[in-house]
GUPA-383607 format. One record per residue (C-alpha): residue number from 1; residue in three letters; chain; x, y, z. Coordinates in nm, 2 decimals, decimal comma. Example, Ala and Ser with C-alpha at 12.3 -4.5 7.8 and 13.67 -1.06 7.14 Angstrom:
2
num	residu	chaine	X	Y	Z
1	ALA	A	1,23	-0,45	0,78
2	SER	A	1,37	-0,11	0,71
END
This chain:
446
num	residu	chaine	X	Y	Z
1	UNK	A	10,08	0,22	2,89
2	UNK	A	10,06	0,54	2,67
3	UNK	A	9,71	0,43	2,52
4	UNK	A	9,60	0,36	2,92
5	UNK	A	9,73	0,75	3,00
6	UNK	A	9,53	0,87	2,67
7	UNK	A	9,21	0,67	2,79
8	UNK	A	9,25	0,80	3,13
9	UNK	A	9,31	1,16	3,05
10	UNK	A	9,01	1,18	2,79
11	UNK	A	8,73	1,07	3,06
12	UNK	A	8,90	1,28	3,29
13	UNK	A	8,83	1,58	3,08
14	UNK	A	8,48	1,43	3,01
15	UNK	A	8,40	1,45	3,40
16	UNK	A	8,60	1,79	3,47
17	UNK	A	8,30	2,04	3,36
18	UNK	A	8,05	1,81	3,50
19	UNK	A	8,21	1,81	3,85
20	UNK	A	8,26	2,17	3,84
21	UNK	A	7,99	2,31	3,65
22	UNK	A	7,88	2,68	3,67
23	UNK	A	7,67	2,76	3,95
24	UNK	A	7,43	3,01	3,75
25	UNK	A	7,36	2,72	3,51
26	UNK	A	7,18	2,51	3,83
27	UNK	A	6,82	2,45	3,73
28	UNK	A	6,72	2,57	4,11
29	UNK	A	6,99	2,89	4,12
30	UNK	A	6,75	3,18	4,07
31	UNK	A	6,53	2,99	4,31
32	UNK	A	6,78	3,01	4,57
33	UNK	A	6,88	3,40	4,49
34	UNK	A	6,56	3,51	4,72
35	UNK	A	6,76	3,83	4,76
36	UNK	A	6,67	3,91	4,44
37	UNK	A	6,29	3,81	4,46
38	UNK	A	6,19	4,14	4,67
39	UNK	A	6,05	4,43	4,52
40	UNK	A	6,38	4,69	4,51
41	UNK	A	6,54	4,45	4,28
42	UNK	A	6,26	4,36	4,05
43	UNK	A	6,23	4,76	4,01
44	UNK	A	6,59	4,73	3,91
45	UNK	A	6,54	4,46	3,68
46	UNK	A	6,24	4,61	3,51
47	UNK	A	6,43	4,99	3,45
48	UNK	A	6,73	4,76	3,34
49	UNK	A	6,57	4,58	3,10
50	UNK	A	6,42	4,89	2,86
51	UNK	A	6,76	5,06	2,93
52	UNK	A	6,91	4,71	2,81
53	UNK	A	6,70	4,70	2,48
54	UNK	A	6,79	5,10	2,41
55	UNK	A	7,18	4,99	2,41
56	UNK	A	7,12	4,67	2,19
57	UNK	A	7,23	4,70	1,83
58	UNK	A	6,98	4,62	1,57
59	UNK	A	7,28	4,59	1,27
60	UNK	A	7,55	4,40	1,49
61	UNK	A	7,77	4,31	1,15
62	UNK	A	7,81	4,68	1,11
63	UNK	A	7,97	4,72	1,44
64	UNK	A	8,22	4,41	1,38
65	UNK	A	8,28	4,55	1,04
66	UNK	A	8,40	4,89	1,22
67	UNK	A	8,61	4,70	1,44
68	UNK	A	8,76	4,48	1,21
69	UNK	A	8,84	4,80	0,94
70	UNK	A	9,03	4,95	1,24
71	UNK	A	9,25	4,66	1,29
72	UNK	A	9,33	4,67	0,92
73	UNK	A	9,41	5,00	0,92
74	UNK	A	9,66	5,02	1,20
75	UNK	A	9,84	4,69	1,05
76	UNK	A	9,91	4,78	0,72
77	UNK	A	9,82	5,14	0,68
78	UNK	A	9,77	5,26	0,29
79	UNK	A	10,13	5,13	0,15
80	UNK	A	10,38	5,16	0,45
81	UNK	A	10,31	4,85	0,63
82	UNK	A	10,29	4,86	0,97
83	UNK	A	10,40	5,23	0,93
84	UNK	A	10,14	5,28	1,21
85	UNK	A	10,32	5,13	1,50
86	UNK	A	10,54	5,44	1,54
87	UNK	A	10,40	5,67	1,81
88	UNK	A	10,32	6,05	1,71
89	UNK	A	10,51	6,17	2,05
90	UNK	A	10,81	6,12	2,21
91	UNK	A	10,94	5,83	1,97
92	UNK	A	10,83	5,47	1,90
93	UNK	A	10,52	5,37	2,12
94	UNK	A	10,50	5,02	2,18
95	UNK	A	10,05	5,02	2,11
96	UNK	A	10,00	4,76	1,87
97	UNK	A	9,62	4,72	1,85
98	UNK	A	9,37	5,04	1,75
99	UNK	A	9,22	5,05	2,14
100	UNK	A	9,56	5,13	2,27
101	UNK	A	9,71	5,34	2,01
102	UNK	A	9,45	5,56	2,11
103	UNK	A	9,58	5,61	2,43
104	UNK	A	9,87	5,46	2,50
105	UNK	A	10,17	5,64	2,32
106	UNK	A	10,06	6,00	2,53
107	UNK	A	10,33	6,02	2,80
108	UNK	A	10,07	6,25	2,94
109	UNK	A	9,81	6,00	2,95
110	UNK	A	9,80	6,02	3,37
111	UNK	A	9,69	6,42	3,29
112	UNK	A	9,43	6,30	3,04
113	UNK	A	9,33	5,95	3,19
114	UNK	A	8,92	6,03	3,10
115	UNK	A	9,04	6,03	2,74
116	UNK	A	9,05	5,69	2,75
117	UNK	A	8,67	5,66	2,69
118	UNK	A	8,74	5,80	2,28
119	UNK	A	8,91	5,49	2,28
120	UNK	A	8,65	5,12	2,30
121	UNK	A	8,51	4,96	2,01
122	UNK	A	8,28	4,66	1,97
123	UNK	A	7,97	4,61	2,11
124	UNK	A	8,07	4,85	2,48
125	UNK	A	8,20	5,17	2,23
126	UNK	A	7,90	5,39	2,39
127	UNK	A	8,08	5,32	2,76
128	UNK	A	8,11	5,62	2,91
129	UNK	A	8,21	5,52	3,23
130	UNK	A	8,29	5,80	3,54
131	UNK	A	8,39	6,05	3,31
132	UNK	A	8,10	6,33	3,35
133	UNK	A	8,18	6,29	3,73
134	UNK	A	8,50	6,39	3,96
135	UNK	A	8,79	6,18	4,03
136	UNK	A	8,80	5,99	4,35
137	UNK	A	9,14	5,83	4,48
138	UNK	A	9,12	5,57	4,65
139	UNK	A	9,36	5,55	4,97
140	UNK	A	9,32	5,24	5,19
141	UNK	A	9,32	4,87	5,11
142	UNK	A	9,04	4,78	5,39
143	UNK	A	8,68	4,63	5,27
144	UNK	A	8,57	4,59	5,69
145	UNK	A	8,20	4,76	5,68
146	UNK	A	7,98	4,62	5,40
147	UNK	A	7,67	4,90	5,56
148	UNK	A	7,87	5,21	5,56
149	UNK	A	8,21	5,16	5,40
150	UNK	A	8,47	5,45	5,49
151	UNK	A	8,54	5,69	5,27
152	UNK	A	8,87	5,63	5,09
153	UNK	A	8,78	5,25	5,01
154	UNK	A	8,68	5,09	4,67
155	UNK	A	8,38	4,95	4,82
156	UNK	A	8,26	5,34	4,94
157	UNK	A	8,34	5,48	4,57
158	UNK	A	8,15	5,24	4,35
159	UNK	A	7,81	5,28	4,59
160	UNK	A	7,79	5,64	4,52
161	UNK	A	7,51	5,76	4,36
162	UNK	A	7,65	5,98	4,08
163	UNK	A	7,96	5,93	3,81
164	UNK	A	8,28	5,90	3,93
165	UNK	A	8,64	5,80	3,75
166	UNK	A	8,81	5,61	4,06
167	UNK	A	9,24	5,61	4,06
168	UNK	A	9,45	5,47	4,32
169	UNK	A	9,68	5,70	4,51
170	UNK	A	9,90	5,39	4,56
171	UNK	A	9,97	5,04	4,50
172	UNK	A	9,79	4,83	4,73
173	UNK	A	9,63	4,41	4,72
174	UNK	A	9,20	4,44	4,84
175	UNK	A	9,04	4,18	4,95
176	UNK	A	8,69	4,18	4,94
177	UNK	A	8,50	4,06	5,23
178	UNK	A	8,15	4,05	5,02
179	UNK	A	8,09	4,07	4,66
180	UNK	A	8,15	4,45	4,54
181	UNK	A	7,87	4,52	4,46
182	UNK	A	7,90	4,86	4,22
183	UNK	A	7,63	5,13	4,12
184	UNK	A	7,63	5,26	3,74
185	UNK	A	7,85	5,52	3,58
186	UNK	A	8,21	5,43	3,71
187	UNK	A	8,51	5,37	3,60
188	UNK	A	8,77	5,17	3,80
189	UNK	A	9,13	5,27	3,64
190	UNK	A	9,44	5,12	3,80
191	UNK	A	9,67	5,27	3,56
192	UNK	A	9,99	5,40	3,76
193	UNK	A	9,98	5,18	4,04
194	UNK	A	10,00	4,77	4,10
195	UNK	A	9,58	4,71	4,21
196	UNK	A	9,52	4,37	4,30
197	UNK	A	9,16	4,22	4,42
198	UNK	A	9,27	3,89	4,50
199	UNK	A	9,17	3,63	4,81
200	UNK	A	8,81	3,75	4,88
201	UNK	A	8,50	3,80	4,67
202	UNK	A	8,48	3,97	4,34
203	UNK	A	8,31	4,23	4,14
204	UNK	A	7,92	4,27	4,11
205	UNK	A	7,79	4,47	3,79
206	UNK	A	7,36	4,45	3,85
207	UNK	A	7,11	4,61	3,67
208	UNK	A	7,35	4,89	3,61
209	UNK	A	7,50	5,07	3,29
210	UNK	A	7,84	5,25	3,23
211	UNK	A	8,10	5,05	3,37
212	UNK	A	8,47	5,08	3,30
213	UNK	A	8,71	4,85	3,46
214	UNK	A	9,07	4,89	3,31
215	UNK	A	9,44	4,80	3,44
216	UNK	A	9,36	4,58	3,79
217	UNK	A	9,47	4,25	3,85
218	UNK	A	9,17	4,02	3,96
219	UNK	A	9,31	3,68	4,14
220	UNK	A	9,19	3,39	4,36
221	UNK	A	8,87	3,49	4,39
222	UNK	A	8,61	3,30	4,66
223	UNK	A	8,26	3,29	4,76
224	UNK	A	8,12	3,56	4,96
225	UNK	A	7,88	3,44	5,27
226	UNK	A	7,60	3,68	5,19
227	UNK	A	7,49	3,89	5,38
228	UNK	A	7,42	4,33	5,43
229	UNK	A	7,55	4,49	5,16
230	UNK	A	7,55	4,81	5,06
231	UNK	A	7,48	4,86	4,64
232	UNK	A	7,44	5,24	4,63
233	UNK	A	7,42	5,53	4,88
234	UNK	A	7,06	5,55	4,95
235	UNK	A	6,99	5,14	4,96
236	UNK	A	7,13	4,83	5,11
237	UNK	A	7,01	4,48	5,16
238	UNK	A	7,05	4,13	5,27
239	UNK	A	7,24	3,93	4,99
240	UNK	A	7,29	3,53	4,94
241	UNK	A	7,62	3,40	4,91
242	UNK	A	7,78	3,55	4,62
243	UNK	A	7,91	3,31	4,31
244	UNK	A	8,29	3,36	4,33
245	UNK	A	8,33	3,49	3,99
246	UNK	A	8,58	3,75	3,92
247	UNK	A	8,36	3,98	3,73
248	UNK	A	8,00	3,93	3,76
249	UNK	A	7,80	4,12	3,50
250	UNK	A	7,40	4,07	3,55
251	UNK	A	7,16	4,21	3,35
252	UNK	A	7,36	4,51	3,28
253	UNK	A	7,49	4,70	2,97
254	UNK	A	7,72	4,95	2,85
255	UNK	A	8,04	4,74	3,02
256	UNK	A	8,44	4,77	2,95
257	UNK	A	8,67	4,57	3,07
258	UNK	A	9,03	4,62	2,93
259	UNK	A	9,39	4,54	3,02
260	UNK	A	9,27	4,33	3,31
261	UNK	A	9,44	4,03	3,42
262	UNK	A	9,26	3,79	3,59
263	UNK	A	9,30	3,42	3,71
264	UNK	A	9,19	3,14	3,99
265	UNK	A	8,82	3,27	4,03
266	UNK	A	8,59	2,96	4,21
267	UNK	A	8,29	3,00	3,95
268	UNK	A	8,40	3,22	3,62
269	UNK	A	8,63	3,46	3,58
270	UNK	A	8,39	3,71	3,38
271	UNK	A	8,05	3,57	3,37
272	UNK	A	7,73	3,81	3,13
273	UNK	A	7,38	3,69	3,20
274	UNK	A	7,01	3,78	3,21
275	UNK	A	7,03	4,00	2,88
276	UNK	A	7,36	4,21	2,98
277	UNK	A	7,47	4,37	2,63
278	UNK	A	7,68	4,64	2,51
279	UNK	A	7,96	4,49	2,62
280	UNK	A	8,36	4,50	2,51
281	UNK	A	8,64	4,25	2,68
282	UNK	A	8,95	4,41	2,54
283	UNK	A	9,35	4,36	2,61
284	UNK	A	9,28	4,12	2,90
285	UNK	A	9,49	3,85	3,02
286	UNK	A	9,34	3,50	3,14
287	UNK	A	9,53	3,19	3,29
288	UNK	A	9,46	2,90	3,54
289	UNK	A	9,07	2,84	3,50
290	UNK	A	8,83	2,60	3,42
291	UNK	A	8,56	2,73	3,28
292	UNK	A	8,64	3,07	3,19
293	UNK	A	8,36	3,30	3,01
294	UNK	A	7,99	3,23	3,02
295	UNK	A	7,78	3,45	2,84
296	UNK	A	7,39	3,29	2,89
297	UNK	A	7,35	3,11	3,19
298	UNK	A	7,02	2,92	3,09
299	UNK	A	6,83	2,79	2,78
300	UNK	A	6,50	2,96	2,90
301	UNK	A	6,61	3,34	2,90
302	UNK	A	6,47	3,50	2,64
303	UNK	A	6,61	3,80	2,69
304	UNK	A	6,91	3,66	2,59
305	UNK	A	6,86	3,73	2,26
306	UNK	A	6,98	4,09	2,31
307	UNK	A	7,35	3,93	2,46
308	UNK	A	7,64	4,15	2,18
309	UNK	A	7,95	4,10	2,30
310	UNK	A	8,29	4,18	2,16
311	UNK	A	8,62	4,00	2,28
312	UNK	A	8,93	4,15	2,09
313	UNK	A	9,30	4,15	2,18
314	UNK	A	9,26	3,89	2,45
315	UNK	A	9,55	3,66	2,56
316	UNK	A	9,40	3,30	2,68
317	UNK	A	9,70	3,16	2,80
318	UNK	A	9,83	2,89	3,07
319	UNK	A	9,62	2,60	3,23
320	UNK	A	9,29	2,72	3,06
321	UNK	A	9,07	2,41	2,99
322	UNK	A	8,75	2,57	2,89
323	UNK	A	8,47	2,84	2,80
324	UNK	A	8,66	3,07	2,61
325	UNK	A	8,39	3,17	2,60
326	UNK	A	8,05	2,93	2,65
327	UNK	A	7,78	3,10	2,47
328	UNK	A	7,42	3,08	2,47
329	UNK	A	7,12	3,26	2,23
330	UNK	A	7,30	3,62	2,15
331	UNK	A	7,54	3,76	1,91
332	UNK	A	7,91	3,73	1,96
333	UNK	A	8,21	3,93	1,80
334	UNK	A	8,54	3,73	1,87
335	UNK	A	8,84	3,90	1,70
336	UNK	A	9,22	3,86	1,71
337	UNK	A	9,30	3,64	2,04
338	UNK	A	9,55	3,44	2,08
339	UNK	A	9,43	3,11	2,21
340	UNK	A	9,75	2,98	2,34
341	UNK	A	9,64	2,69	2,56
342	UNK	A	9,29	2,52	2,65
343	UNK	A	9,25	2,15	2,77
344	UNK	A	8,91	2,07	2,60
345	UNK	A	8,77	2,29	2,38
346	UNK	A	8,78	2,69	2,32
347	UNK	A	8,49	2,83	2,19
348	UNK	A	8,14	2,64	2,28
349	UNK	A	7,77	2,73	2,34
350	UNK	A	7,40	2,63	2,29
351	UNK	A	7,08	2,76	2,21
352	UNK	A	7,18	2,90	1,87
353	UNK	A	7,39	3,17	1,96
354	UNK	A	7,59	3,37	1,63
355	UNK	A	7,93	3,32	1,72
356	UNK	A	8,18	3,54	1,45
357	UNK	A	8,54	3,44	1,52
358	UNK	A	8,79	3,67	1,30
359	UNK	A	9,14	3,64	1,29
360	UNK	A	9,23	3,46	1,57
361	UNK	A	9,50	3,24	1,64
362	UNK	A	9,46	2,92	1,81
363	UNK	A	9,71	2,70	1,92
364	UNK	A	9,58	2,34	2,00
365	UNK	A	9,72	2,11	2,31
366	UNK	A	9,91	1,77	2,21
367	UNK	A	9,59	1,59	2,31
368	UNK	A	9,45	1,44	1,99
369	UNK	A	9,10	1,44	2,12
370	UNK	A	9,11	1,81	2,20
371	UNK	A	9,23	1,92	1,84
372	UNK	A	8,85	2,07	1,78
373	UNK	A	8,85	2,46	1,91
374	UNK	A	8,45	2,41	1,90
375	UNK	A	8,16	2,27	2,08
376	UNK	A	7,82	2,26	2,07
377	UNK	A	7,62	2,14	2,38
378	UNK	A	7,27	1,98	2,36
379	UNK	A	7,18	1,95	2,04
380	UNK	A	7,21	1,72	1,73
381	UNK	A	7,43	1,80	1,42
382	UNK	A	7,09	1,84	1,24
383	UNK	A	7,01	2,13	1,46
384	UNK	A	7,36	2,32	1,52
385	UNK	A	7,49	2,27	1,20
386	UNK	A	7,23	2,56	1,14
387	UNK	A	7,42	2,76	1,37
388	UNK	A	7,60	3,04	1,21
389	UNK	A	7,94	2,98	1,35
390	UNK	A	8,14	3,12	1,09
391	UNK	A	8,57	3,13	1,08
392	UNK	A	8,71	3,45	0,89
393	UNK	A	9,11	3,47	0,86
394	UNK	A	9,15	3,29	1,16
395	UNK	A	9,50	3,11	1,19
396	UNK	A	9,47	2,75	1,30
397	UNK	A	9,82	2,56	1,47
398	UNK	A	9,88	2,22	1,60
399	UNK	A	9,62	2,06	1,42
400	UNK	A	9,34	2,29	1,58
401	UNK	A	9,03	2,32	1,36
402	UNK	A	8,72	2,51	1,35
403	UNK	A	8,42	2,29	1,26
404	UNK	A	8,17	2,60	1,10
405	UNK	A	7,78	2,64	1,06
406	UNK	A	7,49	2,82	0,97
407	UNK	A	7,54	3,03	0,60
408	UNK	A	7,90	3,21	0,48
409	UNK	A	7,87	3,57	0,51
410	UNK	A	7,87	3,66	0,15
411	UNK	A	7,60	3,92	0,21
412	UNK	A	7,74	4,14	0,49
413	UNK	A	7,87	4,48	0,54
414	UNK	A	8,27	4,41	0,50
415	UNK	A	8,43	4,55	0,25
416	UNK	A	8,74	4,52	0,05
417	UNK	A	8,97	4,71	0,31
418	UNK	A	8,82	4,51	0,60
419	UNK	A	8,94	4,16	0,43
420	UNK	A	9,31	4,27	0,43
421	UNK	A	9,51	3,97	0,25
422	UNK	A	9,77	3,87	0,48
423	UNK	A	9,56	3,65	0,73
424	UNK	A	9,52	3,84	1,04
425	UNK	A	9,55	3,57	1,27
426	UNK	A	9,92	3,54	1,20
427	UNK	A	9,95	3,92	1,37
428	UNK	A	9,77	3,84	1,71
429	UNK	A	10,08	3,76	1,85
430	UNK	A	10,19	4,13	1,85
431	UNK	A	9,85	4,27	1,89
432	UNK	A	9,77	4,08	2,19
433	UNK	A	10,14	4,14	2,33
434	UNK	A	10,01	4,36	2,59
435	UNK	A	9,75	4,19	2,67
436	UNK	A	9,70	4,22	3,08
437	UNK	A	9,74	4,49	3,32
438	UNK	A	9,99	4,74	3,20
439	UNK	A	10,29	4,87	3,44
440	UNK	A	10,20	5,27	3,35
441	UNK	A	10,46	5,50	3,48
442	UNK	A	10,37	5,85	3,48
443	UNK	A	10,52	6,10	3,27
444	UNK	A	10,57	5,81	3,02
445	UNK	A	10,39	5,62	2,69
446	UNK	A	10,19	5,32	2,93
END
């Protein structure tokens, strides 16, 4: 009976991604996206694209040797230990990663919230966001005129035309009656109040730049019919049915999202295509999703190539099965996450993307034939094995293993204080701690 239930279980997971594959991976899906075929996209597509190629690093190992130094410092500090876990005001300070000790231990942090910008690293650390603009508060729940939203709405503050850092003047659930479709140098900041977008459609990042989102709760996300949309204050246009990912970055660069937890979404929960770079998933939270990341929706993108992505701090936790991420031709940073829970496999991709995971720890499910963390799609061993997927420091439990490619990195810019000698993946669980959206109370370390 137990070898039936084994049997069964593995062709189940065999089926599962091919019954509920990503939508954007469809050979006919740009056909079907006429909105996009008329000429004030393409425009967009075409400005994106140079601004795209400006933000794209030329010496990506540099920037995950910066990232990875910082780590190392905060951890274990010159000879103290982790002497750098105490807070410099008011006490102890519960930050344990270097993105949120920037910020986090300031019990004035609601008086100083565009600060927050000193504080990304990876691949999104040139994110500005809203701060060069005015705060806008947001004061009513309602998404009821996709044309002319009212003033007062999330959908009416990410359509204007200039910077803005957005704030909540309460706690309040959105739900989305069309994808949100923003406009470029905003940041969405939900610290101090409870923000949830959940039952509707989710958030569109297009052939924009400067994008913060930090501290919402993204959940049960759906397709949106399609539609009029408005996308900035001087245009609007008729849009096809939106994909039902949570986050749906396209073609865009210079994108944080931090402290965000998400869950539920009908397509992916954060999805990067079409050449979107500059981008940093940090201190985010993910549960109960299929296939979860995919970064590259097609083999024949070539603008692909530019894809630099950084996911650190990350907590992949219940009823995950897949696509942690799913990568496909660019260059991929993925640095102390706690992979508590997947079904198939954790980290996949095709089309030789560089994949770098450092210090992770990964926590394999009882199933015997999902032990392997990796997989490559579409290819023969004689090709991938050419892949560099390379495994620094990370911390492997439950039998999980990392099956490696492509040439060690003998020759790169770490140094001796980057490598620190206690493996870092046996830390994540107190740097990812707080991973998710925070419960900030003003006057008080978030």
């Amino acid at each position: 009976m137990a070898t039936f239930y084994n049997l069964f279980l593995l062709v189940g997971l065999v089926l599962l991604p091919t019954l509920e594959a990503n939508v954007k991976e469809d050979s006919s899906y740009f056909d079907k996206r006429v909105d996009l075929h008329n000429a004030y996209w393409q425009d967009k597509a075409a400005t994106a694209q140079q601004v795209n190629q400006q933000a794209f690093t030329s010496d990506p190992y540099s920037v995950t040797s910066n990232l990875t130094y910082s780590v190392s410092e905060l951890l274990i500090g010159d000879t103290k230990g982790r002497r750098n876990l105490k807070g410099r005001k008011n006490g102890p300070c519960e930050a344990t990663n270097p993105i949120d000790w920037c910020w986090r231990c300031d019990p004035n942090w609601a008086n100083n919230r565009k600060k927050l910008v000193e504080c990304v690293q990876g691949f999104g650390r040139k994110t500005t966001g809203g701060r060069d603009g005015p705060f806008y508060v947001v004061n009513a729940s309602t998404d009821n005129d996709m044309v002319n939203p009212v003033p007062g709405t999330l959908r009416h503050a990410v359509t204007r035309n200039g910077p803005l850092w957005i704030i909540f003047a309460h706690s309040m659930t959105i739900r989305l009656s069309q994808e949100l479709i923003m406009n470029s140098n905003k940041t969405i900041d939900g610290r101090g109040a409870d923000v949830i977008i959940q039952n509707g459609a989710g958030i569109t990042i297009q052939y924009i730049q400067n994008v913060i989102i930090h501290g919402i709760k993204i959940f049960d996300i759906m397709v949106g019919n399609g539609g009029l949309i408005r996308d900035s204050e001087d245009h609007y246009g008729f849009r096809t049915q939106s994909d039902g990912d949570g986050i749906s970055i396209y073609g865009s660069s210079n994108v944080w999202i931090d402290h965000v937890s998400m869950r539920n979404c009908r397509d992916g929960l954060i999805d990067a295509i079409e050449g979107s770079t500059a981008i940093t998933i940090s201190n985010s939270h993910f549960t109960d999703h299929n296939e979860c990341m995919l970064f590259g929706a097609h083999d024949n993108s070539p603008v692909d190539h530019l894809m630099q992505i950084t996911l650190a701090f990350n907590h992949f936790g219940k009823r995950l099965i897949q696509r942690m991420p799913r990568c496909r031709l660019g260059f991929f940073h993925v640095v102390n996450n706690d992979y508590t829970h997947w079904e198939m496999y954790a980290i996949g991709g095709s089309k030789h993307p560089t994949i770098i995971s450092e210090g992770n720890r990964f926590i394999a499910p009882n199933n015997g034939y999902a032990k392997e963390i990796t997989k490559r799609e579409y290819s023969p061993e004689a090709e991938w094995s050419n892949w560099q997927w390379r495994s620094i420091n990370d911390l492997y439990m439950n039998g999980a293993f990392f099956r490696q490619g492509g040439q060690e990195l003998t020759n790169t810019p770490f140094s001796s204080q980057d490598m620190i000698k206690a493996k870092p993946g046996s830390y994540v669980g107190m740097i990812t701690r707080y991973a998710g959206s925070l419960r900030c109370r003003f006057g008080k370390p978030c």
